[in-house]
C-alpha positions in Angstrom: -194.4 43.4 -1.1 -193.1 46.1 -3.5 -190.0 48.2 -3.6 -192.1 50.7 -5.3 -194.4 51.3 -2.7 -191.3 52.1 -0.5 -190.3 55.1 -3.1 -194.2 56.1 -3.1 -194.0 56.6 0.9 -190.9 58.3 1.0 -191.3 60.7 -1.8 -193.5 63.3 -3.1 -196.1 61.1 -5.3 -199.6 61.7 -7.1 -202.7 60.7 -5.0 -202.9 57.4 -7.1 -199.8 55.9 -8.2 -199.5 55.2 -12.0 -199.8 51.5 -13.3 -197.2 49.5 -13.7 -197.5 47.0 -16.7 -194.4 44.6 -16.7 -194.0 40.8 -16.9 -193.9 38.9 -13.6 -191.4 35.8 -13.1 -192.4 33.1 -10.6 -189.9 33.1 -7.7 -188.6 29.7 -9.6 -188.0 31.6 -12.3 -186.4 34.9 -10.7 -183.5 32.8 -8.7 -183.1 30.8 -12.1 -182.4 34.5 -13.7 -180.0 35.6 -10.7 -178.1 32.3 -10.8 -177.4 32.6 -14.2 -175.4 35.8 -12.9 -173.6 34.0 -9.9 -176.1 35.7 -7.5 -176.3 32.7 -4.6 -179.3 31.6 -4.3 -180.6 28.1 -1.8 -180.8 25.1 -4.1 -184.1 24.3 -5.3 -186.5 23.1 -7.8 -190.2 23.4 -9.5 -193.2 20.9 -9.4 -196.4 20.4 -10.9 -197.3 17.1 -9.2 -196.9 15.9 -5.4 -194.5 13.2 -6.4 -192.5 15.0 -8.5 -192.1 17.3 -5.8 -191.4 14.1 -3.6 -188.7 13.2 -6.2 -186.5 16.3 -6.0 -186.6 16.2 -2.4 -183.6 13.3 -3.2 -181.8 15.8 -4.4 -181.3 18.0 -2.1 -179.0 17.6 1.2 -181.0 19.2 3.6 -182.1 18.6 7.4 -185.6 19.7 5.9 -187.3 21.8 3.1 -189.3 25.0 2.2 -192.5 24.0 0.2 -194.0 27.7 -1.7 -196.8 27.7 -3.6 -195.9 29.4 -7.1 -198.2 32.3 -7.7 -197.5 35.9 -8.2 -198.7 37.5 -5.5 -197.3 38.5 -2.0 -198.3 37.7 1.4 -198.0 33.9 0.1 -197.5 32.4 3.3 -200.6 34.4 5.2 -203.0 33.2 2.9 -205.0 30.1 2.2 -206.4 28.1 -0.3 -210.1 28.3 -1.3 -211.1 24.7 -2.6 -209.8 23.0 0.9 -209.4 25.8 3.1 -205.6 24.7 3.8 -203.9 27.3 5.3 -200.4 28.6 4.2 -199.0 28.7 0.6 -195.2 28.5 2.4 -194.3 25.6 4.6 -191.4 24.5 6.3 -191.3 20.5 6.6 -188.7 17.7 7.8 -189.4 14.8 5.6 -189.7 14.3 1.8 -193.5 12.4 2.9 -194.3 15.9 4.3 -193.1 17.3 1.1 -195.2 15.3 -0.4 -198.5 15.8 1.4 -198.3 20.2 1.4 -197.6 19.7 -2.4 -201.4 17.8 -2.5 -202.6 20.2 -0.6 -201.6 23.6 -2.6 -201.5 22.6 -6.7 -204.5 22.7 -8.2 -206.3 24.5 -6.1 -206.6 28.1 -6.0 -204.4 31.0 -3.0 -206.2 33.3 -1.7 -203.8 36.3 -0.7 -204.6 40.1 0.7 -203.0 41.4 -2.4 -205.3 38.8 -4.2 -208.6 38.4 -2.4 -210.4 36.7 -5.6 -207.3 34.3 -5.5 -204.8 32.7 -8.0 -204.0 29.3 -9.3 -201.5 27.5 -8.1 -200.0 25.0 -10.7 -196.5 24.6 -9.5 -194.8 24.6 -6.1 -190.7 25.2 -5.4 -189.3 22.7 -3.8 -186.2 24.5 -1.8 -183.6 23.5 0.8 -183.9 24.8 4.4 -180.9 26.8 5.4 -180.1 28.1 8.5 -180.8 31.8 9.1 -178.4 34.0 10.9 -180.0 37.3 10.2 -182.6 38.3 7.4 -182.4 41.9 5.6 -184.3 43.6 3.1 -182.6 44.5 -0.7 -184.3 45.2 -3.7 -183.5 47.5 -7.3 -186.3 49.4 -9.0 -187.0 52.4 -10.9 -186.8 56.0 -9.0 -189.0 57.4 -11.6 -189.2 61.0 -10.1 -185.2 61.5 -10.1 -184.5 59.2 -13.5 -182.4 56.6 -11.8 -181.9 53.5 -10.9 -182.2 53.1 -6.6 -181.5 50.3 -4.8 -183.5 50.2 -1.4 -182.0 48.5 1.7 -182.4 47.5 5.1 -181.7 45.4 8.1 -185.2 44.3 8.9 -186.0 41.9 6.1 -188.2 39.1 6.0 -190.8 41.5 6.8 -193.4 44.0 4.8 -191.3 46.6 3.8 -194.1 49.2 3.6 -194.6 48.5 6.9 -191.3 49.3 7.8 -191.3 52.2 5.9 -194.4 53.5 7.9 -193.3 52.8 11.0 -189.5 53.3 11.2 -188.4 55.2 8.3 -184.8 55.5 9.2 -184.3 52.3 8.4 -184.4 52.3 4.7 -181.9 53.2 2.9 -181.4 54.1 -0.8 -179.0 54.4 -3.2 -179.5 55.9 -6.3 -177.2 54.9 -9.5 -176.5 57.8 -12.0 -177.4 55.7 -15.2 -174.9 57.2 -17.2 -172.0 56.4 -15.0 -172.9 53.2 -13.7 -172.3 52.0 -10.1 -169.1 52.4 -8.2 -167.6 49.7 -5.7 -167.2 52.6 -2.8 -171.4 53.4 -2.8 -171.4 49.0 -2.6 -169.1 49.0 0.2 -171.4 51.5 2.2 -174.2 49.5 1.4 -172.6 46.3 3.1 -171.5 49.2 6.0 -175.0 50.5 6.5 -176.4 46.4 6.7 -173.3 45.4 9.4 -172.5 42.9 7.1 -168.8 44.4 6.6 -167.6 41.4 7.4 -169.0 40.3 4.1 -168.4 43.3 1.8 -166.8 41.2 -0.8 -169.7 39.1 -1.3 -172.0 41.8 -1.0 -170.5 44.4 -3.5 -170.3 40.9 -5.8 -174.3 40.3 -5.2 -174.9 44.5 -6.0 -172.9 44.2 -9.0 -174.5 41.0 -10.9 -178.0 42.6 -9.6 -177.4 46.1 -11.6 -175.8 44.2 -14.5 -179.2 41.7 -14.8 -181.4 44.8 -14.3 -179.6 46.4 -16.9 -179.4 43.4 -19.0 -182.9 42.6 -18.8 -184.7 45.7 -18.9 -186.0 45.2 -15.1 -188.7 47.3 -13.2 -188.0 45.2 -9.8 -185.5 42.8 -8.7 -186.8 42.5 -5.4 -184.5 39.8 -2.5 -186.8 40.0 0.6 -185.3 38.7 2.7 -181.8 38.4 2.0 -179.6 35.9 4.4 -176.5 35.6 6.1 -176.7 32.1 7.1 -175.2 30.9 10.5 -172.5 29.5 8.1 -171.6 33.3 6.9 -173.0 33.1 4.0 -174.8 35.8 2.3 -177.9 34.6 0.3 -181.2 35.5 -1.9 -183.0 33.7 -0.1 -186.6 34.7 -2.0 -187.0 36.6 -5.1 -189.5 39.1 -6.9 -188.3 39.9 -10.7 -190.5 41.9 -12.7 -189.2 42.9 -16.7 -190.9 46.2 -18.8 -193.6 44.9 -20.9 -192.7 47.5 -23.5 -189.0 45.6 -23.7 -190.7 42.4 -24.8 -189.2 42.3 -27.9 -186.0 42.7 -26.5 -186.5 40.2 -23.9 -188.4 37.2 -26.1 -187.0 34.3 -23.7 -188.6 36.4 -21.0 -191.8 36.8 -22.3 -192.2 33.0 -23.3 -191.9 32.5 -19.3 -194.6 34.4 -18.5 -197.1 32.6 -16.6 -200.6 33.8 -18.0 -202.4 32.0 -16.0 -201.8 34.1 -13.0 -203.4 37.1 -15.3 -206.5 38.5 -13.8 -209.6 37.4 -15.8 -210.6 41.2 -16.8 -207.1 41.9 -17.9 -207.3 39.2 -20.2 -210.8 39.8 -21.8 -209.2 43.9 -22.1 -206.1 42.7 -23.8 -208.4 40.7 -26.6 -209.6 44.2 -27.5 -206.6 45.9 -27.4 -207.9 47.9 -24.0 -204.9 49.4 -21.9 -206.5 47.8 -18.2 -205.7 47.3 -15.1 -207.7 45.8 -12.6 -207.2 47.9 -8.8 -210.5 46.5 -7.1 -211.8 50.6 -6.2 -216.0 51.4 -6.3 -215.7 53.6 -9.6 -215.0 52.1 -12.6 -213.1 54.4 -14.9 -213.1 54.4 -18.5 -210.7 57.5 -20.2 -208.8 58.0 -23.4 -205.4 59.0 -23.0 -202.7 57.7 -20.3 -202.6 61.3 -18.1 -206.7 61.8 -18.6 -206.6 58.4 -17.0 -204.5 59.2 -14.1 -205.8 62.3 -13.9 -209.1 60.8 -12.9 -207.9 58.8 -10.5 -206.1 60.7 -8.7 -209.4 63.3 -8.6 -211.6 60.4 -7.8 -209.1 59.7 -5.1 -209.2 63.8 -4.0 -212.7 63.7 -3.9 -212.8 60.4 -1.3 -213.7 57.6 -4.1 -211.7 54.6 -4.6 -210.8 53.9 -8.2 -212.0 50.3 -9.8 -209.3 50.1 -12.8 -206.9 51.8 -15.1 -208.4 51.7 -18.3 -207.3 54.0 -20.8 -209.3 52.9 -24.4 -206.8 55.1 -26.2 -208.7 55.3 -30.3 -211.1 52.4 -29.1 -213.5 54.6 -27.3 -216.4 53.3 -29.8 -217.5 49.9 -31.3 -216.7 46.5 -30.0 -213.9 47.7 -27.9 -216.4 50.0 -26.3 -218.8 47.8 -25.2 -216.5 45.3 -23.6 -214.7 48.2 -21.6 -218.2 48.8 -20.4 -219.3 45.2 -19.6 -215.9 45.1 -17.8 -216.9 47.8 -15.8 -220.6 46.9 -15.2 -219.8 43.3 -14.4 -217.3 44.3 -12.1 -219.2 43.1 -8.6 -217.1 46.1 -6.5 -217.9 48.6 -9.0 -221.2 51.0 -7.9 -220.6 53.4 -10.6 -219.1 54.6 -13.8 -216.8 57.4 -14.4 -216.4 57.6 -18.4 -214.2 60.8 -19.2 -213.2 61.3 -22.4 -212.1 64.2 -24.7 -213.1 63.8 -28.1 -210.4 65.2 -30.8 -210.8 63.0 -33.9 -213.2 60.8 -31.9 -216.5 62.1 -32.3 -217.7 62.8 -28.9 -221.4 62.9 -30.4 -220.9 59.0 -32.1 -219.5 57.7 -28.4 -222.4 59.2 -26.3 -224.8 57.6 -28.9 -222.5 54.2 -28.9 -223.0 54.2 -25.1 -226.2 54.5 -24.9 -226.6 51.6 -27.6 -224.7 49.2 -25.7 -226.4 50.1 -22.7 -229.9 49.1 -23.8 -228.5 46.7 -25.5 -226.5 44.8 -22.7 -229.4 46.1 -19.7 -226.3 48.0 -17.6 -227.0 48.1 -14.2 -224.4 50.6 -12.6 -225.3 54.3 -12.9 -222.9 56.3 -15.2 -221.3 59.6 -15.2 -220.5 60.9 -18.4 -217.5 63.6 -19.2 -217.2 64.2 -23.0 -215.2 67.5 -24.1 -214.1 68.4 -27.9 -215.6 67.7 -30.7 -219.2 67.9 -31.4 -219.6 67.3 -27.1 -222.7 69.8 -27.7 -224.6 67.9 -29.7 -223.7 64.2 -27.3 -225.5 66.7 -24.9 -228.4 67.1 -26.6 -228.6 63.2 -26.9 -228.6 62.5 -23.3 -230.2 66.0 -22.0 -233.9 65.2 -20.4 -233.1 61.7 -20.4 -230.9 61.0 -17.7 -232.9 58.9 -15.6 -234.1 56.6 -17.9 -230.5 56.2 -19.6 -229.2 56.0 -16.0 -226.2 58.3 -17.5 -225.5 61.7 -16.2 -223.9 64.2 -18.2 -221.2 66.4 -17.1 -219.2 68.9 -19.2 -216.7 70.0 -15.9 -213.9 67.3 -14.9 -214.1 69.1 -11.3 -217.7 68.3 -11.0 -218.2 65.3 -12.6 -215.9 63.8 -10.5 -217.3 65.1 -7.5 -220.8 63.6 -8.9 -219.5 59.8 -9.6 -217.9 60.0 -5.9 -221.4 60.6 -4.8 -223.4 58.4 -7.1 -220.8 55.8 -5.7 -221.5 56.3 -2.1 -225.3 56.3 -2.4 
């Protein structure tokens, strides 16, 4: 559960939201990163095998334990696992033997989430100490892209989808933006702790909102998301779970970062793109899109989304649109068991728009394409990719379309066929 969405739901936003590429810490990982600025966190540590997980039960003193399944993906403990239907990839247990058996249960098989419905692997599992909750809330720091800043979003009902609470009660989110350029102040912490009821705690809080800022500053963060946060029955104030998500463009920044990256948890067809340089996102829409050019791209989207369509991907093949790059885009595409049809919309500047409509229909005899495709080519030489696909539209099973408008409309309604 994101802090993004929140911002989405509360603010003026494009139909389709734009893609966000960053590098995704395990929780393991992400309350390693906030200890390391004093943020509290419960005790805990990481497993690959059942009796290593057994082991560092020992070391915690604890009347029982939390066992999660390590996988990026939310909605953890809702979900199950495919290979041995076990249900759960969070459990509370008493005993270290308990420990033990959940551990067998969850690594090396496979959690299937509602954010991931083809599942993940699960190759590690958090071993953590069971505290005692007083009261969850909800805390996280992202990007307000729209208004340049910082925000940190807040509430008292954590533990909880936040874009459920959102939806439904909306007054109880708060926000807090951060002028970059001046930095926080302690006065806009203190309201925070004031707006939570935890004034009781303001020291601690305003401490936990100022090592947060500092590591997303520090680390070039998109997301440090706490959901929930705890006060404890003992008073103290906790990150109990946490999300941490780093710009992928920062990598070389952030090289300790990017050697934790767990690729593992990649989705397959992000991983093929990435051999061929391919800008992709998987989504999991009907129409698969393939554009040059970031905006084209969400421009598509968001008219495939106008027009009642659901888009497949992100897939932006920047100066790739022809060769080897091409044809795995459109395998990706084509292989893609959700996808019913293809949305290519490209405008052709130094790419020859004649050379792509003739490499497209190469690989399509040559790789038998079964999905019908819509083709949008404007610029250069686009008259004469006409001519190449003009009386031959059924038996190329492309459709040539020179308006964005109408093309759109056409691949909604291919699609729904």
């Amino acid at each position: 559960m994101f802090a993004s969405q929140v911002i989405k739901n509360l603010a003026p936003r494009a139909l389709v939201a734009a893609p966000v590429r960053g590098i995704k810490l395990h929780e393991y990982q992400a309350q390693a990163l906030l200890k390391s600025y004093k943020v509290p966190c419960p005790e805990g540590h990481v497993a690959t095998s059942p009796e290593e997980a057994f082991k560092h039960t020992t070391s915690l003193k604890s009347s029982g334990y939390v066992v999660k399944s390590q996988v990026l993906s939310g909605g953890r403990g809702l979900g199950h696992f495919k290979e041995n239907g076990f249900q759960g990839g969070v459990h509370v247990v008493d005993t270290a033997e308990k420990v033990k058996t959940v551990a067998q249960q969850m690594l090396g098989n496979t959690l299937v989430t509602k954010q991931q419905p083809d599942g993940v692997p699960c190759n590690s599992v958090y071993i953590v100490e069971k505290v005692n909750v007083g009261k969850e809330f909800y805390l996280s720091l992202t990007l307000d892209r729209p208004n340049a800043s910082p925000v940190f979003i807040y509430s008292t009902e954590g533990g909880m989808s936040i874009e459920d609470v959102a939806h439904d009660t909306p007054e109880k989110i708060h926000k807090l933006r951060i002028d970059p350029l001046k930095g926080p102040d302690q006065a806009s912490f203190k309201k925070v702790a004031s707006d939570l009821g935890l004034q009781a705690h303001e020291k601690e809080v305003v401490h936990m909102l100022e090592q947060l800022y500092k590591c997303f500053h520090d680390k070039d963060c998109d997301l440090i998301e706490i959901n929930p946060l705890l006060l404890t029955k003992q008073g103290q104030v906790l990150a109990a779970d946490a999300k941490v998500t780093v710009d992928g463009n920062a990598g070389y920044r952030q090289k300790e970062i990017v050697a934790m990256e767990d690729k593992s948890q990649n989705n397959a067809k992000e991983t093929i793109a990435a051999q061929y340089d391919l800008n992709y996102i998987y989504i999991g829409g009907d129409i698969g899109c393939l554009v040059n050019g970031a905006g084209l791209a969400m421009s598509t989207m968001d008219i495939i989304s106008m027009y009642g369509g659901t888009p497949a991907n992100f897939l932006d093949v920047g100066g790739s649109a022809e060769g080897e790059a091409l044809v795995a885009a459109m395998k990706l595409l084509n292989e893609d068991h959700k996808v019913k049809a293809i949305f290519v919309n490209i405008f052709g500047g130094i790419l020859r728009c004649d050379r792509l409509a003739q490499s497209i229909i190469d690989a399509n005899k040559a790789h038998s394409f079964s999905k019908p495709i819509v083709l949008r080519l404007k610029g250069t030489n686009s008259d004469v990719a006409k001519e190449l696909i003009k009386g031959r539209e059924k038996e190329l099973g492309i459709y040539y379309n020179e308006d964005f408008d109408s093309a759109a409309q056409l691949v909604c309604k291919v699609a729904a066929e």
